[in-house]
C-alpha positions in Angstrom: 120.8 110.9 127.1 123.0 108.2 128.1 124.5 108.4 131.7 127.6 106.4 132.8 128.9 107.1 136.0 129.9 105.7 139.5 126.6 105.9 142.1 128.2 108.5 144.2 128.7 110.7 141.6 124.5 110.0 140.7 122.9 112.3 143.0 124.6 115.5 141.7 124.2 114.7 138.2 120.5 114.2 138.6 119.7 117.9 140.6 122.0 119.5 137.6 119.5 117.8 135.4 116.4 118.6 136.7 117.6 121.8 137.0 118.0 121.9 133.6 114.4 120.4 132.9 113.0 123.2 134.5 115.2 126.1 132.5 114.3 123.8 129.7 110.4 124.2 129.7 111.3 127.9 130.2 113.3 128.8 127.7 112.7 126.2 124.9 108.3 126.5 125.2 107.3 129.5 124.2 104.6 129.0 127.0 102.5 126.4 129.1 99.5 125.8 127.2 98.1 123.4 129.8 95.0 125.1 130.3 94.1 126.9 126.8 92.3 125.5 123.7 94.9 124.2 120.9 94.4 125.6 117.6 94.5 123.5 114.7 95.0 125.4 111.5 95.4 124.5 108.0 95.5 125.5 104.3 91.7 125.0 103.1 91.4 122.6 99.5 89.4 125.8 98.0 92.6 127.7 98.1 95.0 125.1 97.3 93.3 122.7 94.8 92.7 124.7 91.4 95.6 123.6 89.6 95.1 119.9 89.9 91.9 118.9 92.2 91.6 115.3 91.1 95.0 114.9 92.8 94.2 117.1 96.0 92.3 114.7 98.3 94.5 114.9 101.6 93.9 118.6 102.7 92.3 118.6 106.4 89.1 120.3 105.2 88.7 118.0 102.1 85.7 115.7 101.0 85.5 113.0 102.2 88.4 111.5 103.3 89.6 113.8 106.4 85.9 115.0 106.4 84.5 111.0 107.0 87.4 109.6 108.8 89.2 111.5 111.0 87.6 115.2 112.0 84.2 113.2 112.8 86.6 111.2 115.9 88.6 114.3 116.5 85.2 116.3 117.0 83.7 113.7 119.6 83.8 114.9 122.9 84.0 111.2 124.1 88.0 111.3 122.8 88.5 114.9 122.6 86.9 117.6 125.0 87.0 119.0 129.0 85.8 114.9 129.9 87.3 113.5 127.4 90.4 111.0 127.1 92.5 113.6 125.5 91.2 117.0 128.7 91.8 119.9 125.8 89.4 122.1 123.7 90.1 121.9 119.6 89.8 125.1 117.4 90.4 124.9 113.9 91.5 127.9 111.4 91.6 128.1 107.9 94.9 130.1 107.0 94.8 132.1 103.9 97.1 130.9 101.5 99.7 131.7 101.6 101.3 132.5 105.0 103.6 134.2 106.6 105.4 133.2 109.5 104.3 136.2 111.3 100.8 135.4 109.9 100.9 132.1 111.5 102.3 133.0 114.6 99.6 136.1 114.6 96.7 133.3 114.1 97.6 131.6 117.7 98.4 128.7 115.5 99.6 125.8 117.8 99.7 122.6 115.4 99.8 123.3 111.9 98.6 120.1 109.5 99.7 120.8 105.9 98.3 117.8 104.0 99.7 116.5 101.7 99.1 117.6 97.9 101.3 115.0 96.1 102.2 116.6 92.5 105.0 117.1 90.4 104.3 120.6 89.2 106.6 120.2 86.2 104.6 117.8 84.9 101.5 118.4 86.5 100.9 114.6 87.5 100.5 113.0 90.8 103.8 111.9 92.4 103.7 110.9 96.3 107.1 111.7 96.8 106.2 115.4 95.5 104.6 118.4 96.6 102.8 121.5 94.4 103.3 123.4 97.5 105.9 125.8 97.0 109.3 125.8 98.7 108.6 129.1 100.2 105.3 128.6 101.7 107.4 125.4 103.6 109.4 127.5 104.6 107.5 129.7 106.4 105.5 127.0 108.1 109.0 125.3 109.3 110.0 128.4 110.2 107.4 128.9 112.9 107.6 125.5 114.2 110.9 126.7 114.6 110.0 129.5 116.7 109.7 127.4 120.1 109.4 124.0 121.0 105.4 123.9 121.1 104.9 124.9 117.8 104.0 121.5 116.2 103.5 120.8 112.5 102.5 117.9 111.1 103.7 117.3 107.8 103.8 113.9 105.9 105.4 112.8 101.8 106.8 115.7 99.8 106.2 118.1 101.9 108.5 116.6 104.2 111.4 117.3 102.0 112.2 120.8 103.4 112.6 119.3 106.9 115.5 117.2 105.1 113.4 113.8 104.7 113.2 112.1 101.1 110.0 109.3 100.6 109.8 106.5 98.1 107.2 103.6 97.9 108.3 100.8 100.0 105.2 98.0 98.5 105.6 97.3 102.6 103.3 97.6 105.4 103.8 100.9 107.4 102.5 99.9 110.5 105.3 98.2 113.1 106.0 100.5 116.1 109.6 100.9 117.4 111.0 99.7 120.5 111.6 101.9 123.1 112.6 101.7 126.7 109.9 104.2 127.6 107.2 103.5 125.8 105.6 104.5 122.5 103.3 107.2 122.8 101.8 106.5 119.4 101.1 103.1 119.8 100.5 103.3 123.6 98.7 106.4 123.7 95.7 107.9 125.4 93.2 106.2 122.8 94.5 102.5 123.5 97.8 100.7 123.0 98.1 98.6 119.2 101.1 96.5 118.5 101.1 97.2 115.2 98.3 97.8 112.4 97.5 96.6 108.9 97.4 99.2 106.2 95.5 98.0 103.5 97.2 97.7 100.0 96.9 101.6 98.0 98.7 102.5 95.6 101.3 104.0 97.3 103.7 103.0 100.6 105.8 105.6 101.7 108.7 105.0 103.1 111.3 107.8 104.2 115.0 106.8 102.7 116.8 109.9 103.9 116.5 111.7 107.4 118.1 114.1 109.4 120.8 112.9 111.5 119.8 109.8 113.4 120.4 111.5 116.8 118.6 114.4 115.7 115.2 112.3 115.4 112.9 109.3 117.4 111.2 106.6 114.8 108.1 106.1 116.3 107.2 103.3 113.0 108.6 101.5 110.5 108.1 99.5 108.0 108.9 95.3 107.5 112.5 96.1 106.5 113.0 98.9 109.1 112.7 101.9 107.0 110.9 104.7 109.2 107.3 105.7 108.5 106.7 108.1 111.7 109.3 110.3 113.0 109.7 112.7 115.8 111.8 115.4 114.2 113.4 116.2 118.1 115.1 119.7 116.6 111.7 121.2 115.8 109.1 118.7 117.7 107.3 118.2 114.6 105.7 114.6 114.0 106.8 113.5 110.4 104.7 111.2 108.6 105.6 109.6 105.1 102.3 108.1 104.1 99.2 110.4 104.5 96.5 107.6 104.2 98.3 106.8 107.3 95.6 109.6 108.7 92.8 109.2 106.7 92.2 106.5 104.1 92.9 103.4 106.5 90.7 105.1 109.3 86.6 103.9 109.8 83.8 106.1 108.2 82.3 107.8 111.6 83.0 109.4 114.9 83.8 106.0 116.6 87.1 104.0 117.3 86.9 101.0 115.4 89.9 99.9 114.2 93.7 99.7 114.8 94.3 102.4 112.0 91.6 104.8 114.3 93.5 104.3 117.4 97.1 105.1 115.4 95.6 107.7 114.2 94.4 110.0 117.1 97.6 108.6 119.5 99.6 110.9 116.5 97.1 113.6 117.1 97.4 113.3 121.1 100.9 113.1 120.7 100.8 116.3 119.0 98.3 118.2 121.6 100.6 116.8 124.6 103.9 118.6 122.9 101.5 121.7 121.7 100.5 122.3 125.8 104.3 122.4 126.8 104.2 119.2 128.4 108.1 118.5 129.0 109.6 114.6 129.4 113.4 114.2 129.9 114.1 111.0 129.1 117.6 109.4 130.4 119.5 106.0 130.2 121.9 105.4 133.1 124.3 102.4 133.0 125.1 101.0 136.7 127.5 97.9 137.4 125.8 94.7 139.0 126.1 95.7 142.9 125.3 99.3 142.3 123.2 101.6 143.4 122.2 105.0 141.9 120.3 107.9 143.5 116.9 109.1 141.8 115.6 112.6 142.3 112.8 111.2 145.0 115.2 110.5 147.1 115.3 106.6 146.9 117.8 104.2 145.4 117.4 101.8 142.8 119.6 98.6 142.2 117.2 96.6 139.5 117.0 97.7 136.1 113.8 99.1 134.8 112.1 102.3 134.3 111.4 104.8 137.1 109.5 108.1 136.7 109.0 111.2 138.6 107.5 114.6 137.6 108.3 117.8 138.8 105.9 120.9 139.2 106.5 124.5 138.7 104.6 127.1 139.4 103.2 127.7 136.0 101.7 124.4 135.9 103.8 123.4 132.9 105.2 120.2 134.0 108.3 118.1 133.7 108.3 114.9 133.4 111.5 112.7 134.1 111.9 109.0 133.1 115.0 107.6 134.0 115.5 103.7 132.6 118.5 102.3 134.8 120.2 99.3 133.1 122.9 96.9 134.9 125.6 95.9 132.9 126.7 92.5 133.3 130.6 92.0 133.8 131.4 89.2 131.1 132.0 89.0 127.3 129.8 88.0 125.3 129.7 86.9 122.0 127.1 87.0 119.3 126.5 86.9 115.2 125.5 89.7 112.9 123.8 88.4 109.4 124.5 90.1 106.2 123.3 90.1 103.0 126.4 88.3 100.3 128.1 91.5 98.9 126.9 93.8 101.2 127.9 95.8 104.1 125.9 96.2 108.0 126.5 99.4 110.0 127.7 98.1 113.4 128.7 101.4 116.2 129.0 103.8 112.7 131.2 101.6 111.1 131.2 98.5 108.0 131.7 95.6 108.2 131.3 93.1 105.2 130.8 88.6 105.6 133.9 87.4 107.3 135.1 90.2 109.6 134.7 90.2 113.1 134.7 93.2 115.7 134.0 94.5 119.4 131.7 96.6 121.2 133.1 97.7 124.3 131.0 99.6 126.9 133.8 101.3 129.3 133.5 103.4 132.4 136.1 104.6 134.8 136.0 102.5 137.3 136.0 99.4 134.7 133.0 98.1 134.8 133.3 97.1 130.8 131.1 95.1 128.7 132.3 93.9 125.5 130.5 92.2 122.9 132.9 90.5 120.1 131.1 89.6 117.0 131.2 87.8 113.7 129.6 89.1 110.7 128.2 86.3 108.5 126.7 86.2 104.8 122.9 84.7 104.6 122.7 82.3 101.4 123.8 84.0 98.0 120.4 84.0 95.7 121.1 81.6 93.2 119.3 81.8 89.6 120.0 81.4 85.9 119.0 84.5 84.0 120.2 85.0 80.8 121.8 88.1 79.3 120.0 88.9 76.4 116.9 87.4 74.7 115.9 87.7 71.0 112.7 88.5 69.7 111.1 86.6 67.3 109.2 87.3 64.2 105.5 88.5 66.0 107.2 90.4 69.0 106.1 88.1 71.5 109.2 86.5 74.0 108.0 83.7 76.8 110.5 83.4 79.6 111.3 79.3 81.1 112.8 79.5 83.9 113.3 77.5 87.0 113.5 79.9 89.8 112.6 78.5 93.4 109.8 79.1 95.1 110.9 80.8 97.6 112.0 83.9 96.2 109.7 86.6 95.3 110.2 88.0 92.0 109.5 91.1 90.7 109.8 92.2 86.9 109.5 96.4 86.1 108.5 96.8 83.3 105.0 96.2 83.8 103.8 97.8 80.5 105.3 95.4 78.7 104.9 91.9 81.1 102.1 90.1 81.1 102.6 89.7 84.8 104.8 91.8 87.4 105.5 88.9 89.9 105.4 85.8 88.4 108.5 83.9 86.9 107.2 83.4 83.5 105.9 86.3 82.3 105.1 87.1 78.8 107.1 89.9 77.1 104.7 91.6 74.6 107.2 94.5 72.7 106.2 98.0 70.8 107.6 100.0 68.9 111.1 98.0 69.1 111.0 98.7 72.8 111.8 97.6 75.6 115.3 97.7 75.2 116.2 95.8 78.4 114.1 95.0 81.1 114.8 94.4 85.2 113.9 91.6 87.7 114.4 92.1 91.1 114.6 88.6 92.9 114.3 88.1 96.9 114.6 86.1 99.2 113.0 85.7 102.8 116.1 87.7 104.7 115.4 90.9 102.3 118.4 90.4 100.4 117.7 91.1 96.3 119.6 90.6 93.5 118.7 92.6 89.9 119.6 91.5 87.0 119.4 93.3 83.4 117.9 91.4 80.6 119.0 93.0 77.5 116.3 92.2 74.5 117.5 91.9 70.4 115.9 92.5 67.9 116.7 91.4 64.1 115.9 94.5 62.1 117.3 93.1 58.8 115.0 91.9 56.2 115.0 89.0 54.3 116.1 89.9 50.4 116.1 87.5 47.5 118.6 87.0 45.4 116.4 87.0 42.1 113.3 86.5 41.0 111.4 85.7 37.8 108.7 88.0 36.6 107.1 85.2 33.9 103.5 85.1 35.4 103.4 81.9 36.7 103.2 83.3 40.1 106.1 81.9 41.7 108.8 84.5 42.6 107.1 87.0 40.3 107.8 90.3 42.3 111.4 91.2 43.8 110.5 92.5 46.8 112.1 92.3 50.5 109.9 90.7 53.7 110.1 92.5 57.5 110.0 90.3 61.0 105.6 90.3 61.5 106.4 92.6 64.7 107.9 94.8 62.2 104.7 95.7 59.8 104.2 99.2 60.9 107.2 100.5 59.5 107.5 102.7 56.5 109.6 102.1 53.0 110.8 105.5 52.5 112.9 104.6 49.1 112.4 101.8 47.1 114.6 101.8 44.1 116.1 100.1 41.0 118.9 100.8 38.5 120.1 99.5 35.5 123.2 97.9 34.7 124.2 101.5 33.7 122.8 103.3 36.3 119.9 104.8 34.9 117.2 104.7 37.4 114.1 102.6 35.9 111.9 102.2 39.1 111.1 104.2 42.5 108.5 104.0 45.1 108.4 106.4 48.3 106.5 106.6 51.5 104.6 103.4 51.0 103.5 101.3 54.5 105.1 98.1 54.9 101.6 96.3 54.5 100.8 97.8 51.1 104.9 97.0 49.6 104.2 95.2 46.6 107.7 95.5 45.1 109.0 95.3 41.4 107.4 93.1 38.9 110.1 93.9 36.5 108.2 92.8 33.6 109.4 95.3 31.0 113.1 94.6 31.4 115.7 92.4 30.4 117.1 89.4 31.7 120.1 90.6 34.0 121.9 91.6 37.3 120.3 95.0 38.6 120.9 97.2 41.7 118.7 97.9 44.1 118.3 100.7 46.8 115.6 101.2 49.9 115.4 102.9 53.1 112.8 101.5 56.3 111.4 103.4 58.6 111.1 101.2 61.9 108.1 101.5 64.4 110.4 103.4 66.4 111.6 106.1 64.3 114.9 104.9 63.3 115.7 104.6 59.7 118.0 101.9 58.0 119.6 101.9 54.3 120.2 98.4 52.6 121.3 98.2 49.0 122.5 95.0 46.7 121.8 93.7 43.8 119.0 91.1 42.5 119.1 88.2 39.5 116.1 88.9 36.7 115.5 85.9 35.0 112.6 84.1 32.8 
């Protein structure tokens, strides 16, 4: 909440918010859960995984991942416990599946972790960006997070898709924490403070490409280009997370912190206990002119920027919790630079701008204490490389790329079925079956901007035919017959045929492999100008007609 006003008008502003903290944490939280246990409850893998359990190894009860990494830490009174770091008792229910809302809410339920079962139940194959659960069953479980503020699920990939978030692989680490004027409580959390953490390379790096509105949610992570990884959905409180191994596969083996990952990984669950028990923080920026003073709710006045917190007490012990981060605006312009990729917009206060324009921000207030930031928006380096259009393929279906491209780009081709090597600028193209019919390179540079480029691929599909042949026995040009590229020598002849200079039909062949063609010896005819008729079956299904006619001579 962003708070711009003169000092005098401070003090007010502040008791009308705490008063609304305190209606807050009474109407929003269903109740103060300060001193219960906090249920845990899940689907179990013996209910969910009979359709595809090769794919179903990120449900909270499943073997070993969650089993092995992190229910042995969550299970150590050390962390979690009455003397613990984290002062709360843990229950854990297996829900039948499915459930209700009612069921749910019936269960005492106070976080709800769904896994993640990451398949595309059309096709019955493992897609991270999928789930097999079904729509409704989401529903319901969204539906009691719904139900008041301390309801907290924690949902992660596909599943995440009926809270409005879409995930893709980003090939990126996940693990940079988001700047934030009061802290991170994910990367600064009850279980030790990280700047970041390494997740080692698997096969998949989820990323989420489409949120709820921005205001709507916190990014507690992203990725190296800025994409979010861990979100606090603010509308429901639930913590969204768009890689699963993010809480299992890049934790230790045991019941001990030992690693970055660890530490991530029980700051998400902490975070999750602290919003479960009804535990309220307001959090509000206020925006004072240099010389100014503003009131805070203990009663004293601050002049310096920074962060100042106070928590208030009711009598039902769910506390309140109000951080206030005071800034002091400056009164000058200043002037700065925004850097674009060539071609391509940035998002400046909601609005575009492309290489070459220039804007303002202006920060006004009443009593004209403005700040205004004028900026240019400039183009980083166009990525320069020679690419050609369209290659042709030559007669054994093997294509070797030369080309110069800097070192300093990254290149990536994808098509990797068909390239000998998916990040190198050389690769060798290896075809089949007449495919692929164009390919894609991606090629970067070190500011993140790409260019793509389509390489279309040819291939010569036309045989080579003779234009006679002399069937004498001294074995030179003693068959007429017609000769395919080598990468060609799967296909079929489906009609081979010859007629006379009257039409009569005097030879035919069908359904013969390429390899076994022998052609037409034409020994028993006569000296002359005959027609000739065939159809080819390629490698890829498509059939071509050619037809002519051939010199016979002795």
């Amino acid at each position: 909440m962003l708070i711009r006003k003169h000092s005098k008008y401070i003090f007010l502003l502040i008791l009308n918010v705490c008063s609304f903290a305190l209606e807050l944490c009474s109407q929003s939280f269903c109740q103060c859960k300060a001193e219960k246990p906090i249920t845990i409850c899940y689907f179990s893998k013996e209910d969910l995984c009979e359709r595809a359990p090769r794919h179903c190894f990120h449900i909270f009860d499943e073997f070993p991942i969650f089993e092995f990494h992190l229910v042995p830490k969550l299970e150590n009174e050390i962390y979690i416990g009455n003397n613990g770091a984290v002062k709360v008792n843990l229950e854990y229910k297996r829900l039948k599946y499915p459930s209700t809302v009612t069921e749910i809410e019936d269960c005492n339920c106070d976080i709800f972790f769904t896994g993640s079962y990451p398949i595309d139940t059309i096709w019955n194959w493992q897609n991270d960006t999928m789930t097999a659960f079904p729509e409704s069953t989401l529903n319901e479980v969204k539906k009691w997070s719904e139900l008041c503020l301390n309801n907290v699920a924690i949902i992660s990939q596909g599943e995440a898709t009926i809270w409005g978030y879409e995930t893709r692989d980003s090939f990126e680490n996940l693990g940079s924490p988001v700047s934030n004027l009061f802290g991170n409580p994910i990367f600064n959390g009850p279980f030790g403070a990280i700047s970041n953490f390494e997740q080692t390379r698997t096969r998949f790096h989820g990323v989420f490409t489409k949120t709820p509105a921005i205001e709507t949610i916190q990014f507690l992570a992203v990725d190296q280009n800025g994409l979010p990884s861990i979100v606090l959905d603010k509308k429901t409180n639930d913590l969204v997370i768009s890689d699963i191994a993010i809480l299992n596969s890049n934790m230790s083996n045991g019941s001990e912190i030992q690693s970055n990952a660890d530490i991530l990984a029980l700051n998400i669950i902490a975070h999750a206990i602290q919003i479960a028990q009804g535990t309220v923080t307001n959090k509000f920026e206020h925006f004072i002119c240099e010389g100014e003073s503003i009131l805070l709710p203990n009663g004293s006045e601050a002049t310096s920027e920074g962060l100042y917190i106070d928590t208030l007490f009711t009598i039902d012990g769910c506390d309140s919790i109000l951080m206030n981060y005071i800034h002091v605006e400056p009164l000058d312009t200043s002037t700065t630079e925004f850097f674009t990729c060539p071609n391509e917009p940035i998002i400046i206060d909601q609005q575009s701008y492309f290489s070459g324009e220039s804007g303002s921000l202006a920060f006004q207030r009443r009593d004209m204490c403005d700040s205004i930031v004028l900026f240019d928006v400039k183009a980083y380096p166009e990525i320069i490389v020679e690419i050609e259009d369209t290659i042709s393929i030559n007669t054994d279906g093997v294509f070797k790329f030369n080309y110069s491209i800097p070192h300093e780009y990254d290149i990536r081709w994808l098509d990797e079925q068909y390239i000998s090597c998916s990040d190198c600028p050389n690769p060798i193209l290896t075809t089949q079956n007449l495919s692929p019919k164009k390919l894609e390179v991606v090629i970067s540079d070190k500011n993140g901007c790409q260019l793509s480029k389509s390489i279309h691929v040819n291939y010569n599909k036309t045989p080579f035919i003779p234009s006679a042949f002399s069937p004498n026995n001294d074995g030179i040009n003693d068959l007429f017959r017609f000769y395919l590229p080598q990468y060609l020598s799967s296909s079929k002849i489906k009609n081979f045929s010859i007629y006379n200079r009257w039409g009569g039909i005097i030879h035919n062949q069908e359904d013969i492999d390429y390899l076994g063609f022998q052609g037409w010896d034409g020994i028993d005819q006569k000296v002359g100008v005959y027609v000739y008729q065939f159809e080819v079956e390629y490698p890829n299904g498509e059939t071509i007609g050619f037809s002519g006619d051939v010199n016979l001579f002795r």
